[in-house]
N, CA, C and O atoms as CSV, one atom per row, in Angstrom:
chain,resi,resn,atom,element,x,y,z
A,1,UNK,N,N,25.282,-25.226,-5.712
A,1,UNK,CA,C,24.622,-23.977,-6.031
A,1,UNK,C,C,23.138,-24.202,-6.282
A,1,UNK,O,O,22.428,-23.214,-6.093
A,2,UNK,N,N,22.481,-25.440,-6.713
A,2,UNK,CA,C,21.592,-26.144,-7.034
A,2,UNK,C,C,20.457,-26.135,-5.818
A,2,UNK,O,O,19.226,-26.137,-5.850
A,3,UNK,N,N,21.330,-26.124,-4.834
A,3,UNK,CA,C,20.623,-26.285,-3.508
A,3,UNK,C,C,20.367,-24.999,-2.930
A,3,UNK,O,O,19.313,-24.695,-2.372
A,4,UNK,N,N,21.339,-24.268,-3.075
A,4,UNK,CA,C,21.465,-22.839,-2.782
A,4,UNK,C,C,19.803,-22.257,-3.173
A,4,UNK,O,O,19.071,-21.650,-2.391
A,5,UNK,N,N,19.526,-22.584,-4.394
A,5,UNK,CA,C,18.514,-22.252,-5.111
A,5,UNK,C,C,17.289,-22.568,-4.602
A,5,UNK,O,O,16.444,-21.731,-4.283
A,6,UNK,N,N,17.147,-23.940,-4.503
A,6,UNK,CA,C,15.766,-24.516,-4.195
A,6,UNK,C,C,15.527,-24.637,-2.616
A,6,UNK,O,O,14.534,-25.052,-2.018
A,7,UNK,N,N,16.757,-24.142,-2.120
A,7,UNK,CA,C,16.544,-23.476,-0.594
A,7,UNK,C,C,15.770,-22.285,-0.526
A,7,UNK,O,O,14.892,-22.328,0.336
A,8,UNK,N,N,15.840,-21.258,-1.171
A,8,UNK,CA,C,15.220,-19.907,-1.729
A,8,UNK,C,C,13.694,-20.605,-2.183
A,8,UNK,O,O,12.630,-20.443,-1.585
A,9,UNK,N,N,13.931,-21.430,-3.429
A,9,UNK,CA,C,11.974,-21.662,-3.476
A,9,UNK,C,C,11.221,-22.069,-2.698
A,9,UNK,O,O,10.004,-21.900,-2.788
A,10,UNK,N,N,12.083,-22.995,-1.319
A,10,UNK,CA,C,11.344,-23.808,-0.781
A,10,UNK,C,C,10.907,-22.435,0.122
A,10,UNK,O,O,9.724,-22.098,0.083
A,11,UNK,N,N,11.708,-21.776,0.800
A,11,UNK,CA,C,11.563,-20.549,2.125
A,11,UNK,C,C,10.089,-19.637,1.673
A,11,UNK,O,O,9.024,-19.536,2.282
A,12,UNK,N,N,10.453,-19.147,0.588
A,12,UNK,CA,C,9.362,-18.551,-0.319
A,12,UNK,C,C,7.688,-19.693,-0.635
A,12,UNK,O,O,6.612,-19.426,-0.100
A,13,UNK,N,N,7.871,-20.698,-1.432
A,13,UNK,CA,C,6.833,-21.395,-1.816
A,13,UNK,C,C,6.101,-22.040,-0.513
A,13,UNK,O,O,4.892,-22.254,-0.434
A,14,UNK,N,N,7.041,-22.300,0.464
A,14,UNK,CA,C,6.240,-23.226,1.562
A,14,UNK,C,C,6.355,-22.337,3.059
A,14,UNK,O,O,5.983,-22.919,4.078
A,15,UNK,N,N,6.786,-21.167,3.141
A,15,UNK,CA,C,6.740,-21.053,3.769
A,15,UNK,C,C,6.424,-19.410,4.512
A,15,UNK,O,O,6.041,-19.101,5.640
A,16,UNK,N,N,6.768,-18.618,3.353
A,16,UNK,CA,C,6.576,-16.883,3.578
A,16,UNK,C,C,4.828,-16.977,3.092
A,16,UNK,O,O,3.856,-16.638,3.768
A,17,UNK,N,N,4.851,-17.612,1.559
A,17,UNK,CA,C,3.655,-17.695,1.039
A,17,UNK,C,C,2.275,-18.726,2.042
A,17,UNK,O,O,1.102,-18.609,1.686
A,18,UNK,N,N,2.478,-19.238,2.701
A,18,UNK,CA,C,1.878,-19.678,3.503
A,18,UNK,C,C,0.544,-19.516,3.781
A,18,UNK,O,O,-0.344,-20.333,3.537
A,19,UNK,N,N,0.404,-18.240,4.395
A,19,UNK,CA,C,-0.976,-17.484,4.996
A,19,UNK,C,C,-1.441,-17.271,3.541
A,19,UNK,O,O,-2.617,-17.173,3.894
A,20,UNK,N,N,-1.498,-17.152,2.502
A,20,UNK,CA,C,-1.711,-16.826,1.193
A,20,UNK,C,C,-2.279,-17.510,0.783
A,20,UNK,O,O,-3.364,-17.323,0.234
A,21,UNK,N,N,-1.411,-19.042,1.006
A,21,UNK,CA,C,-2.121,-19.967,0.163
A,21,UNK,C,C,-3.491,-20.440,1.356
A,21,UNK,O,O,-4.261,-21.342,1.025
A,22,UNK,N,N,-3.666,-19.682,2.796
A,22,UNK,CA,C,-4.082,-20.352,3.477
A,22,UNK,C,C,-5.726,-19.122,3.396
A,22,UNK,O,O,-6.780,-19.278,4.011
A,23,UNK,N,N,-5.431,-18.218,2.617
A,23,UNK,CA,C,-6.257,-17.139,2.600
A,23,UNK,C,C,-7.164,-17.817,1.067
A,23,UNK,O,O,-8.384,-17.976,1.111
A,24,UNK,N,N,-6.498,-18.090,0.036
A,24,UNK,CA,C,-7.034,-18.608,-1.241
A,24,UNK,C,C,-7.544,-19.746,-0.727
A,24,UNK,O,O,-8.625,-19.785,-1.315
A,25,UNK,N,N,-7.506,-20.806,0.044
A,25,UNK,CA,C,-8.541,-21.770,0.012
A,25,UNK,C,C,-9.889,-21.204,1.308
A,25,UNK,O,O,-10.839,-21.817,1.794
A,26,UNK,N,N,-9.503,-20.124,1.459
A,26,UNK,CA,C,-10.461,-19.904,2.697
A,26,UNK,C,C,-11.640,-18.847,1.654
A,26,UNK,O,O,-12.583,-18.198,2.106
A,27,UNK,N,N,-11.303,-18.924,0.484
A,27,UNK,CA,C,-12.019,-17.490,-0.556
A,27,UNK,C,C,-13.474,-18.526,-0.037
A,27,UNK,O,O,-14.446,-18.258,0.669
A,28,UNK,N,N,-13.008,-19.919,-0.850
A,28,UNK,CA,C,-14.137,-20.079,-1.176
A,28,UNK,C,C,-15.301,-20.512,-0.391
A,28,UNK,O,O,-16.388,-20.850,-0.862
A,29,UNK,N,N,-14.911,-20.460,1.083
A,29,UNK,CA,C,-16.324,-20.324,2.037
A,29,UNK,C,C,-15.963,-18.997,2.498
A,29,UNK,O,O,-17.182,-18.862,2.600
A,30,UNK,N,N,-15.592,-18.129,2.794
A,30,UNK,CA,C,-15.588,-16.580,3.183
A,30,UNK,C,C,-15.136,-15.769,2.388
A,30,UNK,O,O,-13.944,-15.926,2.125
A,31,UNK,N,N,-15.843,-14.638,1.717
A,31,UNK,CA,C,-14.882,-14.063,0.811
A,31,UNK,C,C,-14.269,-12.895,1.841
A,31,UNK,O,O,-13.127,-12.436,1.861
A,32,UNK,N,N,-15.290,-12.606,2.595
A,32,UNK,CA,C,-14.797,-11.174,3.701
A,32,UNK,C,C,-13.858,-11.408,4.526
A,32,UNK,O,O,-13.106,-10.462,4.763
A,33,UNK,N,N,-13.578,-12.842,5.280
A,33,UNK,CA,C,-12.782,-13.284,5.988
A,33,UNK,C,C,-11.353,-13.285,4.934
A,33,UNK,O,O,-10.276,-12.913,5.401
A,34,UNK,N,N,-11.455,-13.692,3.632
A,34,UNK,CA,C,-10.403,-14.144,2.822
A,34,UNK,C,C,-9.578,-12.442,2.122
A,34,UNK,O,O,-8.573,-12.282,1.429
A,35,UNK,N,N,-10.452,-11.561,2.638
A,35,UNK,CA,C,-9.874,-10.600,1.993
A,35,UNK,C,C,-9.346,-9.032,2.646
A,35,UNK,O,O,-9.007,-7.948,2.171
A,36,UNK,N,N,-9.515,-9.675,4.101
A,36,UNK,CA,C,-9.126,-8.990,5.172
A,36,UNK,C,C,-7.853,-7.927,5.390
A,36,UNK,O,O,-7.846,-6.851,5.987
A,37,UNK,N,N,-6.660,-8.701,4.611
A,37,UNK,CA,C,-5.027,-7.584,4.419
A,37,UNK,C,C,-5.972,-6.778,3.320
A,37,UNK,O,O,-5.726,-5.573,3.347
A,38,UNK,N,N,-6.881,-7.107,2.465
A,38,UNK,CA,C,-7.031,-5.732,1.115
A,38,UNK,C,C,-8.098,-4.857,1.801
A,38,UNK,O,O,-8.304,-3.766,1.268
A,39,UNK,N,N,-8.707,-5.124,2.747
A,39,UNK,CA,C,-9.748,-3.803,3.513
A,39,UNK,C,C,-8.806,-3.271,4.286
A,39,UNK,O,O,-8.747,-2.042,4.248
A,40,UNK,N,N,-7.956,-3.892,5.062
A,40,UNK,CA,C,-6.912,-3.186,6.226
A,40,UNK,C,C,-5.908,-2.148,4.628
A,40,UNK,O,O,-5.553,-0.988,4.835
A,41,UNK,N,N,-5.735,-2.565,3.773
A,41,UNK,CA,C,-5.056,-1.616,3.545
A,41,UNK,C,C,-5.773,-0.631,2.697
A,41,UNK,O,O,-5.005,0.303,2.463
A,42,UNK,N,N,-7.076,-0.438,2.073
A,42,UNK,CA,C,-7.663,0.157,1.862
A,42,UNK,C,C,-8.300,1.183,3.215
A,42,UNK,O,O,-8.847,2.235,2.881
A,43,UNK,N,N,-8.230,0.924,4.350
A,43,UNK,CA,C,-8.521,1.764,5.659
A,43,UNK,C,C,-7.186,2.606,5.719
A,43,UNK,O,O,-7.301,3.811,5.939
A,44,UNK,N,N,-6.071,2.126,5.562
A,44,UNK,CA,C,-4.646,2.733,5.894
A,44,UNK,C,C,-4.742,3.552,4.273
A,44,UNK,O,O,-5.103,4.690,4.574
A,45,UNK,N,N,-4.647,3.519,3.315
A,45,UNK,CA,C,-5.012,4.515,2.365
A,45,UNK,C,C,-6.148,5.730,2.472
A,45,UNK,O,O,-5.879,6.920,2.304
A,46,UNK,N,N,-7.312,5.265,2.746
A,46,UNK,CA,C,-8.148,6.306,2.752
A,46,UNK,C,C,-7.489,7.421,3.889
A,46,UNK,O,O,-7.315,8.636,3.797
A,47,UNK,N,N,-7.195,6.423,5.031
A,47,UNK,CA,C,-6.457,7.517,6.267
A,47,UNK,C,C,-5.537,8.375,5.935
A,47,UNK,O,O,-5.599,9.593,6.102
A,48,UNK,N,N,-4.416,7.594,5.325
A,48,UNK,CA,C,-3.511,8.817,4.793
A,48,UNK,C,C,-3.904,9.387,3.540
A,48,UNK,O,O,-3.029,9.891,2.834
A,49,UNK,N,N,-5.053,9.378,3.179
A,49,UNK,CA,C,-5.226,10.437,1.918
A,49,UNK,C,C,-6.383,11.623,2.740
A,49,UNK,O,O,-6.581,12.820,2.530
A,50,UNK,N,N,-6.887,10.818,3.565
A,50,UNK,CA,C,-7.624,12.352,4.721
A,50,UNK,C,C,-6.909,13.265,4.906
A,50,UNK,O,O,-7.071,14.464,4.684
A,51,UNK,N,N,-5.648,12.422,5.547
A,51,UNK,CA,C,-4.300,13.198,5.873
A,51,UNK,C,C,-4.015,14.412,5.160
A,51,UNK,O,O,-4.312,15.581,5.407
A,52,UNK,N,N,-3.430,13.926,4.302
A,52,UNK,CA,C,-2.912,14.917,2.891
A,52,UNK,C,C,-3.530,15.698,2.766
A,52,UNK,O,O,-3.019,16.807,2.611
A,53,UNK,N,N,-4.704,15.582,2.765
A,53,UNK,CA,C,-5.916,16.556,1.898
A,53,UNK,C,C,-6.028,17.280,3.343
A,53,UNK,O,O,-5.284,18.249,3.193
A,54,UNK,N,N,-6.334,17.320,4.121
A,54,UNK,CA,C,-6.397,18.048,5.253
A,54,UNK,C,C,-4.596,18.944,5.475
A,54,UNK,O,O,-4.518,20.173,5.509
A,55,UNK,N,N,-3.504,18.141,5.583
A,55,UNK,CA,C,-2.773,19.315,5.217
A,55,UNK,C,C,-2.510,20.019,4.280
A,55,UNK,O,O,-1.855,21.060,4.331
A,56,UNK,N,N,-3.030,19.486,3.254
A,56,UNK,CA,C,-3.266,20.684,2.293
A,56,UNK,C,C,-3.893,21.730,2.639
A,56,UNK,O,O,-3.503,22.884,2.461
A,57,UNK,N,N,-5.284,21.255,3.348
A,57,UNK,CA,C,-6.238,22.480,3.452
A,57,UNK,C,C,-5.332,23.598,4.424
A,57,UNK,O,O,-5.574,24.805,4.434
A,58,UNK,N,N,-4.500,23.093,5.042
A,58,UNK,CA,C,-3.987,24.006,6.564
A,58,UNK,C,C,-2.747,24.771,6.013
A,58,UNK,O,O,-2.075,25.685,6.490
A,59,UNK,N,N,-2.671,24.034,4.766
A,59,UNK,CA,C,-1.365,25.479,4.211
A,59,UNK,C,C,-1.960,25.736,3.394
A,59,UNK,O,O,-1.208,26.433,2.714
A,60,UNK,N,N,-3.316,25.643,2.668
A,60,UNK,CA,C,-3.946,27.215,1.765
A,60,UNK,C,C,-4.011,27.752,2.743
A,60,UNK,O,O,-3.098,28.447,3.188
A,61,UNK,N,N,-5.375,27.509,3.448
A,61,UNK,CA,C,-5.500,28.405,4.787
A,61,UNK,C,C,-4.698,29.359,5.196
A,61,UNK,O,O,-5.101,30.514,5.063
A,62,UNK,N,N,-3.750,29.188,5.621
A,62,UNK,CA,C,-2.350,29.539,6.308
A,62,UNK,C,C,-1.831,31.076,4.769
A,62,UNK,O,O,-1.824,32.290,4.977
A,63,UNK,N,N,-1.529,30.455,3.589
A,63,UNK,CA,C,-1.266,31.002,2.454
A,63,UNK,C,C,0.016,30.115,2.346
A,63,UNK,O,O,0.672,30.396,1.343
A,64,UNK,N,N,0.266,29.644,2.710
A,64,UNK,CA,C,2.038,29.033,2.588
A,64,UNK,C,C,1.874,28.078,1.353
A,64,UNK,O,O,2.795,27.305,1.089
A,65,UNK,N,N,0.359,28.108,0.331
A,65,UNK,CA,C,0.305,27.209,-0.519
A,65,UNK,C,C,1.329,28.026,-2.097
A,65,UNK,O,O,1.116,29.071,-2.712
A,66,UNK,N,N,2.201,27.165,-2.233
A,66,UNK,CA,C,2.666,27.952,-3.933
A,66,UNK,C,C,2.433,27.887,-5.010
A,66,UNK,O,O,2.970,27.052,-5.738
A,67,UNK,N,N,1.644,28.672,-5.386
A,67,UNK,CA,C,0.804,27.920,-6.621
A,67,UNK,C,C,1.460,28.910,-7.732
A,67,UNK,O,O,0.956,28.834,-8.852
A,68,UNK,N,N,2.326,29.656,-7.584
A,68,UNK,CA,C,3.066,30.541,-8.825
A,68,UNK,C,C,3.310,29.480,-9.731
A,68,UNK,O,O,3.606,28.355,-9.331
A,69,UNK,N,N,3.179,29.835,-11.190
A,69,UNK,CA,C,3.355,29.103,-12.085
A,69,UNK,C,C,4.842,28.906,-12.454
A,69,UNK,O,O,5.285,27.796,-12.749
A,70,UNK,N,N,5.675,30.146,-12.425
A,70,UNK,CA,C,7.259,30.298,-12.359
A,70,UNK,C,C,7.502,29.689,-10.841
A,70,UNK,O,O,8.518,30.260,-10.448
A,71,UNK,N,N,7.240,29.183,-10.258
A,71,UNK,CA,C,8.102,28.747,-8.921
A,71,UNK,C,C,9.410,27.632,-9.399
A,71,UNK,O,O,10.309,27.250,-8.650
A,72,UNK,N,N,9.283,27.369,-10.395
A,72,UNK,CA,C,10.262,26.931,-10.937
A,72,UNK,C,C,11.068,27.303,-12.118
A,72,UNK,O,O,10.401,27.733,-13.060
A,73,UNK,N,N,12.203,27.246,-12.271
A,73,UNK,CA,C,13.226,28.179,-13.294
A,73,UNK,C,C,12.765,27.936,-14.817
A,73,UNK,O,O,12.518,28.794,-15.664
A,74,UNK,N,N,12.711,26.366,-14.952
A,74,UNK,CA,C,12.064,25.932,-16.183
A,74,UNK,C,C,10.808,25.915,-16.530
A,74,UNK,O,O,10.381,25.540,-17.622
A,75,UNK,N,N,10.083,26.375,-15.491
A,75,UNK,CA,C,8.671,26.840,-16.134
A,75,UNK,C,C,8.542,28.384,-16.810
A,75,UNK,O,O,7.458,28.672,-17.318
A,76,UNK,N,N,9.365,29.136,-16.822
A,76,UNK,CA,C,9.584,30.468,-16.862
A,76,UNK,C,C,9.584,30.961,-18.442
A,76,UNK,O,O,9.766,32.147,-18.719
């Protein structure tokens, strides 16, 4: 069961984590190169928050927005 185990740390420590540990020694001559997955997902956030906010705007627009304060039983 022992093995079972340190089969799991090894898959994880040496080998998923990998690019990670290969991104932390790269900080310290590039920080822009080293931080490349946190701008890609800061681009994929801002995008889908354009998103949102733009369909928001298309159902005020529209009126289909519900802004009744009772739209729910327990607010009543």
């Amino acid at each position: 069961m022992k093995a079972f185990f340190e089969g799991i740390a090894y898959l994880f420590e040496e080998i998923l984590f990998a690019p990670m540990d290969w991104m932390r020694e790269m900080e310290l001559t590039n920080w822009w190169t080293a931080n490349t997955i946190n701008w890609i997902f800061i681009i994929i956030c801002c995008a889908a928050n354009w998103y949102w906010i733009k369909q928001l705007k298309l159902f005020k627009d529209k009126g289909e927005d519900e802004q009744d304060t009772t739209a729910h039983s327990f607010l009543k």
